[in-house]
C-alpha positions in Angstrom: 0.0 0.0 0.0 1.3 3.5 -0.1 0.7 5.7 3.1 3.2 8.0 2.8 5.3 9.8 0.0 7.1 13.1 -0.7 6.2 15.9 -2.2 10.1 17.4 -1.9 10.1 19.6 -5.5 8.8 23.5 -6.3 5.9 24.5 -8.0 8.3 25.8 -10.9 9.6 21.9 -11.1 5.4 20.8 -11.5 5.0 23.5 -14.2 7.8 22.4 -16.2 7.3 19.0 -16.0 3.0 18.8 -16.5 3.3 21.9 -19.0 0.4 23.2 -16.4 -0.1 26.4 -14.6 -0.7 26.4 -10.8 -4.4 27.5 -10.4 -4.4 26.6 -6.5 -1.2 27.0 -4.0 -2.8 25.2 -1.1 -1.0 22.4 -1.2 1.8 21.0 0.8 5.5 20.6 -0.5 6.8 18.1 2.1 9.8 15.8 2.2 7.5 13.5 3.9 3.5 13.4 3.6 1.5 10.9 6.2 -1.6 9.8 4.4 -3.8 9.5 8.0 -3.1 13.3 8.3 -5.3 13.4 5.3 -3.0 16.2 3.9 -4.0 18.6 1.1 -1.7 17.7 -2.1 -1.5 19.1 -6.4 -3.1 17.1 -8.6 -3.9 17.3 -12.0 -7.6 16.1 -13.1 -8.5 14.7 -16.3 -10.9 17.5 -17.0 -8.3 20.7 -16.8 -4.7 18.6 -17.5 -3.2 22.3 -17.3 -4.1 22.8 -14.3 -2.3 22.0 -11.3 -4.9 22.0 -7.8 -5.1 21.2 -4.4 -7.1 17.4 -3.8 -7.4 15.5 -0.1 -6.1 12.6 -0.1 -8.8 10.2 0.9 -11.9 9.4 -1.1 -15.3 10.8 0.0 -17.7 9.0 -2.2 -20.6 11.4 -2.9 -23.0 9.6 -0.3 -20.3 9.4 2.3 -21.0 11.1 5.9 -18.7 14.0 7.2 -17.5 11.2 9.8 -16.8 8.7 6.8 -13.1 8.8 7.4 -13.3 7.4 10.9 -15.0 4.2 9.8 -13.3 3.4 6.4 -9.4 3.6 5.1 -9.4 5.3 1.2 -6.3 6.2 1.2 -5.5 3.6 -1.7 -7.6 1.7 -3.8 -7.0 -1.9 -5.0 -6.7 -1.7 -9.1 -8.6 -5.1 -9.1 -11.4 -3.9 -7.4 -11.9 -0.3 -7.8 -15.0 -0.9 -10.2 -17.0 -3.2 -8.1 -16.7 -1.8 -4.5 -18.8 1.0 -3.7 -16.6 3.8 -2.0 -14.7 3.8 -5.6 -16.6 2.5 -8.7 -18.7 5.7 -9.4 -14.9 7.5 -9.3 -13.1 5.3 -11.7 -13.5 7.3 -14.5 -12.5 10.2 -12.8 -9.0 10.2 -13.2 -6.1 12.2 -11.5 -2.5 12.5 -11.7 -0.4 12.8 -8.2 2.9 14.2 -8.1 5.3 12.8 -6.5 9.0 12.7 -5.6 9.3 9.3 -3.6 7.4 7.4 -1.8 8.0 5.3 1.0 7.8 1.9 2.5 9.0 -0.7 5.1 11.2 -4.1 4.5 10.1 -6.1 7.6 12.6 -8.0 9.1 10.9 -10.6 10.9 7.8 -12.6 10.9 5.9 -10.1 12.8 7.5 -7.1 11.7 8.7 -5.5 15.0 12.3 -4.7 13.0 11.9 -2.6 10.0 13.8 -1.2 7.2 12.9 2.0 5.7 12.9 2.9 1.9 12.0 5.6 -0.1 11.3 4.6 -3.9 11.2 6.5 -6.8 11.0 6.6 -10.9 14.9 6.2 -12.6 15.9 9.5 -13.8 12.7 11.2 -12.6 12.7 14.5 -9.9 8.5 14.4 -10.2 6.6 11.7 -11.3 2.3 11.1 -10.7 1.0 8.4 -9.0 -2.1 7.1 -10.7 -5.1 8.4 -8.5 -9.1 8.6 -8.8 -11.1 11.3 -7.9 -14.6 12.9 -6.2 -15.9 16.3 -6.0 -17.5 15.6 -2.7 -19.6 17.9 -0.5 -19.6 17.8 3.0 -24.1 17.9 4.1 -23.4 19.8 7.0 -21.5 22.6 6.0 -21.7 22.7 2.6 -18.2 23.1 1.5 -16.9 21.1 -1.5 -13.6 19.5 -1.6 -11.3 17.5 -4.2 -10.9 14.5 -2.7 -8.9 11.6 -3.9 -7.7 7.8 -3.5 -4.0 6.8 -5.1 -4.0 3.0 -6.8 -2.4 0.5 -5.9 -1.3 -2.6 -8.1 0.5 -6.6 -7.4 4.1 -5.5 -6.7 7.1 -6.2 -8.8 10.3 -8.1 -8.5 11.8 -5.2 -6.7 8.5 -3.6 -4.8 7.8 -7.6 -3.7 11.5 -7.3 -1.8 10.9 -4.5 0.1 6.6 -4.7 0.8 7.9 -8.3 1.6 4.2 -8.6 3.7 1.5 -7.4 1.4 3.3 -7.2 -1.5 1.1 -4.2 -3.3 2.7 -1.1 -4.7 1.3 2.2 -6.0 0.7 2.5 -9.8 3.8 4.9 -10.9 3.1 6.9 -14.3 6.4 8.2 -16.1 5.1 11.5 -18.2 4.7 9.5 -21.4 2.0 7.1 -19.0 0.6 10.6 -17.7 -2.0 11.4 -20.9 -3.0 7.7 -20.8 -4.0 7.1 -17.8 -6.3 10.5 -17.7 -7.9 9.3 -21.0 -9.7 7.0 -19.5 -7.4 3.4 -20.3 -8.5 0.5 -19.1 -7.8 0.5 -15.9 -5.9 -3.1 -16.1 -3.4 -1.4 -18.7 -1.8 -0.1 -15.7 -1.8 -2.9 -13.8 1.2 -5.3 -12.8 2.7 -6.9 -15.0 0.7 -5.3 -17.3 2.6 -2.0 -16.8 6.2 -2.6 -14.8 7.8 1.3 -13.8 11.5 0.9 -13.7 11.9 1.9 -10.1 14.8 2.6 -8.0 15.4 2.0 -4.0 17.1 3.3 -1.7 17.2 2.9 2.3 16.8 6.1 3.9 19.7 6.7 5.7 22.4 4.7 3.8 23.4 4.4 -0.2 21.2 3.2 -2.9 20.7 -0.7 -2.1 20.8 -3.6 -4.5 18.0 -5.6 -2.7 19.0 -8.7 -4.8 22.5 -8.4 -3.4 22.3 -6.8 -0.5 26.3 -6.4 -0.4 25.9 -4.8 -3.9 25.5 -0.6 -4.0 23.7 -0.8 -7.3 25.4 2.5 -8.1 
């Protein structure tokens, strides 16, 4: 799953890289961003690509409660399932891009996880990159306020993402710019999943050198 990830670059970098304008400034450029803070993040939304906006991360669905958060997690959604359950399939087409600079995850090093390592992942040769994401104009009945709200997708990890979410084994679906114009026209949503689509990612354990997790006494520098 993906519960936390970076949002480390300027808005000059997002202009330059999406070819959009910032409309909204709202956002939050953070080395590290914890998804149950439900921060405020850019996005760019299929139906205004130049535009760069603030969305919460977190999916209301429209007939969700102002308390929905406190009794479900949408933080990610499952590709597999995101058109059959009901907090996502109404959303599916709406489609989102999330930038991005790394995002992070734990190598457990045990059976029940109480020793960790910590890595922070990211797109070869990419500053920015969007993480696939789905989207709901949502309204909140008791004060009337509307917010962009969205969920980030997930997807069967690869070779390298099954080393280090060595529990779960899921990764977010990572878009390089060419993936970008796809993915808000409306593709099938099981073009992007794994091994369908395979991002060349890179690793690297936060505090130490790039790591070679199939060689562990390799730097794969």
């Amino acid at each position: 799953m993906c519960y936390r990830f970076s949002t480390q670059f300027t808005a000059k970098q997002l202009e330059e890289y999406y070819t959009a304008y910032e409309i909204e400034n709202e956002y939050h450029l953070l080395d590290e961003l914890n998804g149950f803070n439900y921060p405020e993040t850019a996005i760019i939304m299929d139906k205004a690509p130049t535009e760069i906006v603030t969305g919460k991360w977190g999916l209301f669905p429209s007939w969700a409660k102002a308390d929905f958060q406190k009794k479900a997690n949408t933080l990610n959604a499952k590709i597999e399932t995101a058109e059959t359950l009901a907090s996502y399939k109404n959303s599916v087409s709406n489609r989102c891009l999330i930038p991005a600079h790394k995002f992070y995850e734990w190598q457990w090093q045990d059976s029940k996880g109480k020793e960790k390592k910590k890595f922070s992942i990211g797109l070869k040769d990419h500053e920015v990159f969007s993480l696939a994401g789905i989207y709901n104009l949502w309204t909140n009945p008791e004060t009337g306020k509307s917010y962009r709200t969205y969920s980030i997708l997930t997807t069967e990890a690869n070779d390298l993402m099954s080393e280090i979410h060595n529990t779960k084994k899921r990764m977010p679906v990572c878009l390089n710019r060419a993936m970008d114009q796809e993915w808000l026209e409306g593709r099938s949503l099981q073009d992007f999943s794994f091994p369908n689509y395979n991002p060349n990612l890179t690793a690297e354990e936060t505090g130490g050198g790039i790591v070679d997790l199939f060689s562990p006494s390799k730097n794969s520098d």
